[in-house]
C-alpha positions as CSV (number, residue, x, y, z in Angstrom):
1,X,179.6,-40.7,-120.5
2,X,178.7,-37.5,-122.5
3,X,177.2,-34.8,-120.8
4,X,174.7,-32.9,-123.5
5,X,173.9,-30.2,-120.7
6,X,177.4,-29.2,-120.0
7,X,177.2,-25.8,-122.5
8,X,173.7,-25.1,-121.0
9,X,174.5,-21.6,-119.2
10,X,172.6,-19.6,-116.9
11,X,170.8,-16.9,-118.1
12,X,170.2,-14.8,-115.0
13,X,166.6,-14.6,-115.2
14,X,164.0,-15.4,-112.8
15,X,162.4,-19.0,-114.2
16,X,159.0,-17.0,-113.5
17,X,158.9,-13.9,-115.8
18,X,156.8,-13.5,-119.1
19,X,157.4,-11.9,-122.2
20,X,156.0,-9.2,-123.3
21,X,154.1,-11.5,-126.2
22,X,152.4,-13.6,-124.0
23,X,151.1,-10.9,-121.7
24,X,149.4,-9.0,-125.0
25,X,148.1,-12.4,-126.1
26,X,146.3,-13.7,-122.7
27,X,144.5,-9.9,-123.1
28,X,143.4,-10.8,-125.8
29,X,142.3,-13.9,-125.0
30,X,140.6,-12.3,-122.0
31,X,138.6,-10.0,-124.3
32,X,137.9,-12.5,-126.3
33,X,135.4,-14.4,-124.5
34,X,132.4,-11.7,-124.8
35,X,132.8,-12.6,-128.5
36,X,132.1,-16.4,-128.2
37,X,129.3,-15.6,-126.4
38,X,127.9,-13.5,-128.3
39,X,128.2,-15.4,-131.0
40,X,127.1,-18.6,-129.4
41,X,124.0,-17.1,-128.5
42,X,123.4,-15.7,-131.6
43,X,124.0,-19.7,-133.3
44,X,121.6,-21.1,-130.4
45,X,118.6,-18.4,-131.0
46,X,118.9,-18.1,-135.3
47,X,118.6,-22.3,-134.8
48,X,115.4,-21.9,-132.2
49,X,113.7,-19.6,-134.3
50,X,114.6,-21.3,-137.9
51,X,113.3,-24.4,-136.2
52,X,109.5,-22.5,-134.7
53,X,109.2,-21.0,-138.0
54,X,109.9,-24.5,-140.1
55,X,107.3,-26.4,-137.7
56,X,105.0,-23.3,-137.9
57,X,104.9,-23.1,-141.6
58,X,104.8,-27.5,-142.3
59,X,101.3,-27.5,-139.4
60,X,102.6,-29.3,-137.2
61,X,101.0,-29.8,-133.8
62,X,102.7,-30.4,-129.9
């Protein structure tokens, strides 16, 4: 029977460190969420008022 983890070699490095990479992108993604928001927000209330303004112009009634 082959082994295929026999040249595997311990590094010497706790399993629960993070590189410096990852730790600048979940920032980012942190910081990022304001911007969704915002824009969401912005998507909902452009597509309320585009859709007052069409039934206020076509006379339509409630």
């Amino acid at each position: 029977m082959n082994d295929i983890y026999k040249e595997n070699k311990p590094s010497g490095a706790p399993m629960a460190t993070r590189k410096i990479n990852a730790i600048t992108l979940q920032t980012v993604l942190l910081d990022d969420w304001l911007d969704r928001l915002i824009t969401s927000m912005y998507i909902v209330l452009t597509g309320t008022l585009f859709s007052v303004s069409l039934v206020i112009l076509l006379g339509f009634n409630y």
